[in-house]
N, C-alpha and C positions, 0 to 999 in steps of 0.2 A: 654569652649564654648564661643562664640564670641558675645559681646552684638548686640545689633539691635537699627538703632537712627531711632526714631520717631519724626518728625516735628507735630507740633502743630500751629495754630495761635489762639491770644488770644487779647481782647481789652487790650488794656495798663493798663486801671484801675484791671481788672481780673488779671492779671501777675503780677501787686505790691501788690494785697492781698494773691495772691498765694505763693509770694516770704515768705510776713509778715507768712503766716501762718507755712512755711518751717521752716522760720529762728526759732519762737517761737516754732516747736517742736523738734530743733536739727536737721534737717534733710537740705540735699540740694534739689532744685525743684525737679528735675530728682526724687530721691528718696522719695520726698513728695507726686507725683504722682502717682509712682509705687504704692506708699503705697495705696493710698486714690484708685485708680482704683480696685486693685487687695482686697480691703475691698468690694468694690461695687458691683465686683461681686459674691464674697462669698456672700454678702446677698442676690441677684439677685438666687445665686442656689438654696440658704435655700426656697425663697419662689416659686421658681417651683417646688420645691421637697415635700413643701406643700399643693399644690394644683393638684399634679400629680393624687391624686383621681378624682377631679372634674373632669379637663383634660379627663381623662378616660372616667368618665361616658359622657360627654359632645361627643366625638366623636364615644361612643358607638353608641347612644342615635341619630347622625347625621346617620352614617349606618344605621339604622333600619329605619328611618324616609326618606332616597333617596328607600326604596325600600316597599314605601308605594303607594296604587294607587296615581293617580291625586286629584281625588275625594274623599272623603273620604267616605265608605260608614255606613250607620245608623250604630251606633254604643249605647252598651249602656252607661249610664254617673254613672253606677255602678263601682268601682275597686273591683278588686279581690283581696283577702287577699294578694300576692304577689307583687301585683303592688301595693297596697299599704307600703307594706316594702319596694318596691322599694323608689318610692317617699319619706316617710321617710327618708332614708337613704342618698337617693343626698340633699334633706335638708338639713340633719347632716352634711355634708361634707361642703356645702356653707355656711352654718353657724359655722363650726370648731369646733365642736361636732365627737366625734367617737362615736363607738355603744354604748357605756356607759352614752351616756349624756353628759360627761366632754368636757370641752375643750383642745386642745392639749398644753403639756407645763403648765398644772392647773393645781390641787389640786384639788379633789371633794367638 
């Protein structure tokens, strides 16, 4: 398969530290890029694939809420035992908690 050139511009000083950092790890620019890009978004996926919970409830949460009146009507300021696990739950999630308490990637 045939590579593919990508043009870049970069301030002069950015491209002599890019080079220093290439040279220092063995690598040429080209490959020092690839490298450093191709890390960037393997963390990039790790943390949407972390928050793909949130993500979720969040566009649930936007559905239910467009097919809500305008107004809202009296409502009570009781939850019910569900919507309070609900709430719970998206908590846990924005604070990186799973149903255990723990946090992901912890030790209890």
């Amino acid at each position: 398969m045939a590579k593919v050139r990508v043009s870049i511009s970069l301030e002069p000083a950015q491209a002599e530290r890019i080079k220093q950092h290439a040279e220092r790890s063995g690598m040429d620019v080209s490959a020092y890029l690839v490298h450093a890009a191709t890390r960037q978004m393997a963390d990039s996926d790790a943390i949407e694939e972390q928050f793909a919970g949130v993500d979720s409830l969040i566009a649930r949460a936007e559905r239910e809420a467009a097919g809500l009146p305008e107004e809202p009507a009296a409502a009570s300021v009781e939850l019910t035992e569900q919507e309070r696990r609900e709430v719970e739950d998206a908590l846990g999630l924005v604070h990186g908690r799973d149903r255990q308490l723990r946090r992901p990637g912890h030790a209890a």
